[in-house]
C-alpha positions as CSV (number, residue, x, y, z in Angstrom):
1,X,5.9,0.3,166.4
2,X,9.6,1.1,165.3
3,X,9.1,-1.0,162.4
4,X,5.8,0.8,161.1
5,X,7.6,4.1,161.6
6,X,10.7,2.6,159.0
7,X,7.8,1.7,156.7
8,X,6.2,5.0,157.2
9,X,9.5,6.6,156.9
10,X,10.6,4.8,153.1
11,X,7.0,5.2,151.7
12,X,7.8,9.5,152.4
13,X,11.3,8.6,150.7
14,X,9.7,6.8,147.7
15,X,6.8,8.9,147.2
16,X,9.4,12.1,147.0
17,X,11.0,10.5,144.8
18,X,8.5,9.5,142.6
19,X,6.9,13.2,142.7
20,X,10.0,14.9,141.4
21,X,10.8,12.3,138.5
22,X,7.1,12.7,137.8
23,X,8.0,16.6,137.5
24,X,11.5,16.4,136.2
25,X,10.5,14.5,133.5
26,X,7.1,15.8,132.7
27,X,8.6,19.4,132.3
28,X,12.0,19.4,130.9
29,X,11.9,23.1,130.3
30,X,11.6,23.9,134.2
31,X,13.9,22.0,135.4
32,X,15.4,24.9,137.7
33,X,12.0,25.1,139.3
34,X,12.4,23.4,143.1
35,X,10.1,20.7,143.4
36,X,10.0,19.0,146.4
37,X,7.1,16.7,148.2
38,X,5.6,18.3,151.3
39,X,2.1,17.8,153.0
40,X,0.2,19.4,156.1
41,X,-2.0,18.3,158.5
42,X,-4.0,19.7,161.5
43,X,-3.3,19.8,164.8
44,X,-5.9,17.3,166.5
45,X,-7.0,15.1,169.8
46,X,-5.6,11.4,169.3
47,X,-5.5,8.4,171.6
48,X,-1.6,7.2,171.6
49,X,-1.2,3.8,172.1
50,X,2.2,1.7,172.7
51,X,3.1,-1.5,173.2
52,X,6.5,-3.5,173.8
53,X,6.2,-7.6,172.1
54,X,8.5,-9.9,173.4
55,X,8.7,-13.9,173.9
56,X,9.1,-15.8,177.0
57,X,8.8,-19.2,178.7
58,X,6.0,-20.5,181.7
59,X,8.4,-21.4,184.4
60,X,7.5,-22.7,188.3
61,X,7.6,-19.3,190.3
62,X,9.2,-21.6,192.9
63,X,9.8,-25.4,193.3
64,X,10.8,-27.6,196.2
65,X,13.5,-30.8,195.6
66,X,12.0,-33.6,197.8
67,X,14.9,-35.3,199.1
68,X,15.5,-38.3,201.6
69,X,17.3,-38.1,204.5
70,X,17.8,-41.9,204.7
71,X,19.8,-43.9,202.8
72,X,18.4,-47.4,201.4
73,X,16.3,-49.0,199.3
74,X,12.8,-46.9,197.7
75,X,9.7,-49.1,198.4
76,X,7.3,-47.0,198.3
77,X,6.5,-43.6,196.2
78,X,3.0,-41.8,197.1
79,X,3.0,-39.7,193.8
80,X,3.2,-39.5,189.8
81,X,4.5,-36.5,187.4
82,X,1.0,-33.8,187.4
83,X,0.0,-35.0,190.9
84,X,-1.6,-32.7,193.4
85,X,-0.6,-33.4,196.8
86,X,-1.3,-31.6,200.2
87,X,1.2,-30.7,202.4
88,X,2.3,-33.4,204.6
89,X,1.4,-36.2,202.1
90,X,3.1,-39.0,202.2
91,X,5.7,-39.0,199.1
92,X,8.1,-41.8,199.8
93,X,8.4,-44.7,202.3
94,X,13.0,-46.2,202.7
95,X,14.0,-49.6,204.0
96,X,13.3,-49.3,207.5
97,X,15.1,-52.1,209.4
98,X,18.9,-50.5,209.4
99,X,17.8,-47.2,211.2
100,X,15.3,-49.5,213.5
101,X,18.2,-51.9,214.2
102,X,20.4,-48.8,215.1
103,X,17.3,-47.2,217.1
104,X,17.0,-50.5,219.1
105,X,20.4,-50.3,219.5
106,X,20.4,-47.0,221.2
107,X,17.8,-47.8,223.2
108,X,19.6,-50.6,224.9
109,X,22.9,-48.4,225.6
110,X,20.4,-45.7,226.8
111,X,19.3,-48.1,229.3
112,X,22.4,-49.5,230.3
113,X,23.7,-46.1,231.0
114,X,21.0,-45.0,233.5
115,X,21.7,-48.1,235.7
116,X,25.8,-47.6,235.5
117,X,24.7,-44.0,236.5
118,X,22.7,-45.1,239.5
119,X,25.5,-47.0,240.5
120,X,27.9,-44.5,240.4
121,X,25.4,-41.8,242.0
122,X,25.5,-44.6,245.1
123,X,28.9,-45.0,245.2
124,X,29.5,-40.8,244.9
125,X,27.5,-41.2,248.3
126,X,28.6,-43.5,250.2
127,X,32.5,-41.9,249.0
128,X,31.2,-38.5,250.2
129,X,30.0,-40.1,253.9
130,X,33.4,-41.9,254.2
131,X,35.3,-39.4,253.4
132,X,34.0,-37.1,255.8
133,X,35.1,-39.8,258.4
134,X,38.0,-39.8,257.1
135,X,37.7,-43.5,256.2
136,X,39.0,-43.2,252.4
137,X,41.7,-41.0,251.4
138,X,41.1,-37.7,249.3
139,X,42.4,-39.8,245.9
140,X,40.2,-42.3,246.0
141,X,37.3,-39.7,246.6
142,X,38.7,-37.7,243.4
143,X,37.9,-41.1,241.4
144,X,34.7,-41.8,243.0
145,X,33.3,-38.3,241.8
146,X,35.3,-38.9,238.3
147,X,33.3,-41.9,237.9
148,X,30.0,-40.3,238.9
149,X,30.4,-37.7,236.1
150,X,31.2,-39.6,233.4
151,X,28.5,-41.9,234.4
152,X,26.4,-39.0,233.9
153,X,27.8,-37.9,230.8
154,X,27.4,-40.8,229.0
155,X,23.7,-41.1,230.0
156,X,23.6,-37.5,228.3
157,X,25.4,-39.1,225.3
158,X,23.4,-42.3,224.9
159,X,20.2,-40.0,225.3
160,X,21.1,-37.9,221.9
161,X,22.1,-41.2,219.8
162,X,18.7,-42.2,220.8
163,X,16.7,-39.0,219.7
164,X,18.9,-39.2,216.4
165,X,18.1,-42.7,215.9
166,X,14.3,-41.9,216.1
167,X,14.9,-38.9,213.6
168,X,17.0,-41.0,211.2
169,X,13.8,-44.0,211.3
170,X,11.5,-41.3,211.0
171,X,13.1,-39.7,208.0
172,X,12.5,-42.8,206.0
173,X,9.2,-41.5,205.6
174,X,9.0,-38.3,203.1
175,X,6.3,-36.2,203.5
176,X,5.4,-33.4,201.2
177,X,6.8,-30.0,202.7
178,X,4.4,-27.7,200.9
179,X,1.1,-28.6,198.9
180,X,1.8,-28.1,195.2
181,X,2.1,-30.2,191.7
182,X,4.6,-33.1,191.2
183,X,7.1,-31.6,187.9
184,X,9.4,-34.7,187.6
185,X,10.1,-38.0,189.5
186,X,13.8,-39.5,188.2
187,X,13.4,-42.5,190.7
188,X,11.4,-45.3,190.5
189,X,10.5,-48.3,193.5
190,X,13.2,-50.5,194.5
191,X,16.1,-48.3,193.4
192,X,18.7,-47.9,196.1
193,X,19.6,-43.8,197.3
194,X,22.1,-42.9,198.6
195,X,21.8,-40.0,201.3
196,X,24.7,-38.4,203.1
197,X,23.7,-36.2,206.3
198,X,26.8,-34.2,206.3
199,X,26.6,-32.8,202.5
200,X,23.6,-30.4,203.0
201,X,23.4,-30.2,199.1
202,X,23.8,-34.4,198.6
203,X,21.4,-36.9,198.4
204,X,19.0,-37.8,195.8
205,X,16.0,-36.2,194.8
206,X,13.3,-38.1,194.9
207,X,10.4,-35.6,193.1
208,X,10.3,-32.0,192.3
209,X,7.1,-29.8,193.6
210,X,5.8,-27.1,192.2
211,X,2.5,-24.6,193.1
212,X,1.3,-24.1,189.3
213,X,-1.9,-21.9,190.7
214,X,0.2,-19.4,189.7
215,X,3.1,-19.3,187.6
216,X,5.4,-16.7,185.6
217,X,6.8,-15.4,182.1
218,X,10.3,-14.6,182.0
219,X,10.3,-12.7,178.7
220,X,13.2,-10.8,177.5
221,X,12.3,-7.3,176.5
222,X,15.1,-5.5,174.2
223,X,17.3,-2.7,176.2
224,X,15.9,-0.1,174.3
225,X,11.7,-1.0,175.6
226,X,13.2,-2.1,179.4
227,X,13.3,1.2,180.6
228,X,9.5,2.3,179.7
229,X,8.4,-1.5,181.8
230,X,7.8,-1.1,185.1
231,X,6.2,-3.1,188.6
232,X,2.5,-3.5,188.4
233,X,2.2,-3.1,184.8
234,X,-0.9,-5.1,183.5
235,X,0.8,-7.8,180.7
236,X,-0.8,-9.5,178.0
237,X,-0.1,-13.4,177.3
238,X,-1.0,-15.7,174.3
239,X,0.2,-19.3,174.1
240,X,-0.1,-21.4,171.1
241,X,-2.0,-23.9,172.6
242,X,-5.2,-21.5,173.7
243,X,-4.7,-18.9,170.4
244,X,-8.1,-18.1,171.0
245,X,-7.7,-17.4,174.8
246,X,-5.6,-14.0,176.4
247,X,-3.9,-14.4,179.6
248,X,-3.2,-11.6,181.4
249,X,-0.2,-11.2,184.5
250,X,1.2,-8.6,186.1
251,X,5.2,-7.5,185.9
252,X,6.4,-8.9,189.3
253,X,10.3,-8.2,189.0
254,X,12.8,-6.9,185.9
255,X,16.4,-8.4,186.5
256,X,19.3,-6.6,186.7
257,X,21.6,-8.4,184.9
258,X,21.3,-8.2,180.8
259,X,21.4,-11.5,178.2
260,X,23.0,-11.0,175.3
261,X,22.7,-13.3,172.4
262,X,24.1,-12.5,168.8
263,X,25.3,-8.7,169.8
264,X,20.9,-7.9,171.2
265,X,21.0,-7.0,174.4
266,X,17.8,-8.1,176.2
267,X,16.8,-8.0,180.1
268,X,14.5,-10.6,181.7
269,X,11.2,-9.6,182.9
270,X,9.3,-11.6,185.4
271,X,5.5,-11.5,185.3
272,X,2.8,-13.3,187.8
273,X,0.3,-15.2,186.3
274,X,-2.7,-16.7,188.1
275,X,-3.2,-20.2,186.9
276,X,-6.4,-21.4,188.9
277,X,-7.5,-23.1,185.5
278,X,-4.4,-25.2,185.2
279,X,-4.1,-24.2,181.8
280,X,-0.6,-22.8,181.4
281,X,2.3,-25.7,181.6
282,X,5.6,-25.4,182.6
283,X,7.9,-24.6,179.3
284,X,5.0,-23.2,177.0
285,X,6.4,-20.6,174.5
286,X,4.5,-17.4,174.9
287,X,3.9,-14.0,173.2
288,X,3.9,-11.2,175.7
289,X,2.4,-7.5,174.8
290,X,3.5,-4.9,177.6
291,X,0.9,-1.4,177.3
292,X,3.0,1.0,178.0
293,X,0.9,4.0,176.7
294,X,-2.2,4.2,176.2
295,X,-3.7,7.7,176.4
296,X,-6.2,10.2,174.7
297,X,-4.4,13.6,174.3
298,X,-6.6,17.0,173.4
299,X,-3.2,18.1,171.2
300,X,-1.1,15.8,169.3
301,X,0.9,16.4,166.0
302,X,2.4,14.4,163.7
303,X,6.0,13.1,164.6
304,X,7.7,13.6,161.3
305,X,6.7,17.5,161.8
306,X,9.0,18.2,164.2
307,X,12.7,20.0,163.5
308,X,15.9,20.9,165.3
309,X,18.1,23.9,164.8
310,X,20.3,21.0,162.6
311,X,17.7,20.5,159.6
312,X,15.3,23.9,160.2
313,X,16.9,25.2,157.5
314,X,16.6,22.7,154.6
315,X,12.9,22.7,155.5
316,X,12.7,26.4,155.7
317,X,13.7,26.8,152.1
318,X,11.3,24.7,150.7
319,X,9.0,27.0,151.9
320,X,10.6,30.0,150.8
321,X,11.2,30.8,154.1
322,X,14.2,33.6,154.0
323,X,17.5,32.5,155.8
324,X,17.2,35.7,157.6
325,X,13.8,34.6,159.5
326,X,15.6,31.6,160.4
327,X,18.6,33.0,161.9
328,X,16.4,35.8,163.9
329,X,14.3,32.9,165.7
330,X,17.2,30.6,166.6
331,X,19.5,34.0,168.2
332,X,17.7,32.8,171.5
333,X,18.4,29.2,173.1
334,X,15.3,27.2,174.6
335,X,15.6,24.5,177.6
336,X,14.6,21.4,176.6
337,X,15.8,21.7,172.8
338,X,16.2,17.9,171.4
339,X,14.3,16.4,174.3
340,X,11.1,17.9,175.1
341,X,11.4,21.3,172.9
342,X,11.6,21.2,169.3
343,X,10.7,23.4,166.1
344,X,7.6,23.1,164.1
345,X,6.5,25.4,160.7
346,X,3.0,26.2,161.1
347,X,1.1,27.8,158.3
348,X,-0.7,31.2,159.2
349,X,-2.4,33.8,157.2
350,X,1.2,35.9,156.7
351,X,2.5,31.9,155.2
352,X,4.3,29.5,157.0
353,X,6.1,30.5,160.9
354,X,8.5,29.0,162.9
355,X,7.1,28.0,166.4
356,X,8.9,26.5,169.6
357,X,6.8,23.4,170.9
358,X,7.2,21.6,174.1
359,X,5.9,17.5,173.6
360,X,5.1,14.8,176.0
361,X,4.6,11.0,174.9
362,X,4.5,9.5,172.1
363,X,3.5,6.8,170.1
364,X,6.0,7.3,167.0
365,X,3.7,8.2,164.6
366,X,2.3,10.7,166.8
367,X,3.4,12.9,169.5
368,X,1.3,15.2,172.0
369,X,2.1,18.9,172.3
370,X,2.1,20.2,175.5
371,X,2.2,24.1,174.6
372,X,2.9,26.0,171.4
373,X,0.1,24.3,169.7
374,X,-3.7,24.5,169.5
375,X,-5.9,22.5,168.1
376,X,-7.2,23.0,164.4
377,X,-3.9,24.8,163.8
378,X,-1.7,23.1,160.6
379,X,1.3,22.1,160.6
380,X,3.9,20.7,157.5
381,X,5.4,17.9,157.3
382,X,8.6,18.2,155.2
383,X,11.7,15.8,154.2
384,X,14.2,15.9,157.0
385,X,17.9,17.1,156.0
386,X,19.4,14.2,154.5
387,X,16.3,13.5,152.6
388,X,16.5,16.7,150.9
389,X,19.7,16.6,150.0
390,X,18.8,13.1,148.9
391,X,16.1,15.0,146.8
392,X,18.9,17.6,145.2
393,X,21.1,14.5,144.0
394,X,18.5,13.1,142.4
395,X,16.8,15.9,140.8
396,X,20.3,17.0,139.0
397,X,20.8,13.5,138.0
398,X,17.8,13.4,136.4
399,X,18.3,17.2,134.9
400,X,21.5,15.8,133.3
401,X,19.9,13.2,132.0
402,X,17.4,15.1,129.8
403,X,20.5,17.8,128.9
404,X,21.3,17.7,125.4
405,X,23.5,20.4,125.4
């Protein structure tokens, strides 16, 4: 939209200039007469419409790194790249016989420590009954009950290196922890992983999941636009693949922190699309079109006719307006001026008045008046400030250039 207003904006510039050469040189004899482009046009009801455009990428709203536990050798993997697995599938199957030679292993010590522990809870016994006769002397009780709990303790020990032994066999099955679409599988059957248990970020990954029923944009909307997006805005998607097909998401999230590429300023705006059709892939370029207006207003004028106290006077004279008039309706200050009050010339039967206007949105070309307008009343469009003083230049150059003294 900013760019139709510049185009807007240079077609006035040309078209002034074109009327006064057209003038200038047409009458050389009047060339002290002002002659300066203006039109007018009527207050009326418009619908304003606005969008933002900006480009983004389909990414995974979240993905899951399937990683084994075990360390050994892949022979088995349940799944390929665009698979759709449940959760709990089976995704990978490790060289079993190290942890099952370490479980059996366990196992034994496990057992062998419940009988020393017997023992010793049958020696404790028979200490605790001698010792009451006084048959065995208080340090050779002392080790009897010593020997009793460590007997114990290592049953306790043995008994957690055989639950980890069972976790660490069971591990070398990987199951899927969520149900979702394989992305990516760097390993391949008979390649050997390494997996150590005490780095929580190690290992190697094995597949990457993804849910693709529903799936984002991050598009990066300019700093200028990011403050008119906001949650729950309805968002419009094209991809080149479906040109014929519009997608539509919903703005889930705008992040905090800006990008800046090239001196452009740009802030990343996250929006939820469903994807029940499986048609949007992960990395598709897309064309994003957030509506942020789009509203019929009873009043609405055009933008260009608005003035501050800076260039009211410029436009004033071109309509003969006396200097006097001007300075009599700016003695009082209005609230709002530059942001939601401005100045507008509206013709009446006495000619041409100044009137205070309060706007509301806007579309660029247009904006709607809140009060100080009605509709069918007319309003005029003039040059701003530095366009008439653009018009001045011009006009005396072109003066001097029909002088012949």
């Amino acid at each position: 939209m900013n760019k139709i207003t510049n185009m807007k904006y240079k077609n006035f510039v040309i078209i002034s200039a074109i009327s006064l050469i057209a003038v200038s040189c047409g009458k050389p004899d009047q060339t002290n007469e002002a002659t300066t482009f203006y039109k007018k046009d009527s207050v009326s009801e418009k619908k304003l419409e606005v969008s933002i455009e900006a480009s983004g990428i389909i990414e995974a709203i979240a993905s899951v790194e399937i990683k084994s536990k075990a360390s050994g050798e892949i022979l088995y993997l349940g799944a390929e790249v665009g698979d759709t697995v449940e959760k709990g599938s089976m995704l990978g199957q490790i060289d079993q016989r190290t942890p099952k030679n370490i479980l059996d292993q366990s196992k034994s010590d496990l057992e062998a420590s419940k009988v020393r522990l017997d023992n010793a809870k049958s020696q404790f016994e028979r200490g605790a009954e001698l010792h009451s006769k006084g048959s065995i002397s208080d340090k050779d009780y002392e080790d009897i009950q010593e020997n009793y709990a460590q007997a114990k303790s290592t049953v306790v020990r043995t008994e957690v290196s055989y639950e980890n032994a069972k976790i660490a066999l069971d591990d070398t099955v990987v199951r899927s922890p969520v149900a979702g679409t394989i992305i990516s599988r760097p390993v391949e059957v008979g390649q050997v992983i390494s997996s150590p248990t005490m780095a929580v970020g190690g290992g190697t990954i094995l597949m990457t999941l993804a849910d693709l029923s529903k799936v984002r944009v991050r598009a990066l909307v300019d700093e200028i636009d990011v403050g008119k997006v906001s949650i729950g805005q309805v968002v419009s998607i094209k991809v080149a693949a479906y040109r014929d097909k519009e997608f539509f998401g919903t703005v889930s999230k705008v992040e905090p922190l800006a990008k800046i590429e090239q001196n452009v300023t740009t802030f990343p705006v996250l929006i939820d699309i469903d994807n029940d059709e499986n048609l949007l892939l992960l990395g598709m370029n897309t064309d994003v079109v957030i509506e942020i207006l789009n509203k019929d207003v009873s009043v609405t004028a055009p933008s260009m006719s608005l003035r501050t106290r800076k260039d009211i006077y410029s436009a004033a004279s071109i309509l003969n307006i006396p200097s006097e008039d001007v300075d009599t309706f700016l003695v009082e200050r209005v609230k709002g001026e530059n942001f939601n009050k401005f100045i507008v010339i509206k013709e009446t039967k006495k000619g041409p008045k100044l009137a205070w206007v309060e706007i509301g949105v806007s579309d660029l070309a247009n904006v709607e008046i809140v009060s100080g307008l009605s509709e069918g009343d007319t309003v005029f469009i003039l040059p701003s400030k530095s366009l008439y003083d653009y018009q001045q230049r011009f006009k005396e150059r072109v003066n001097a250039s029909f002088s012949f003294g």
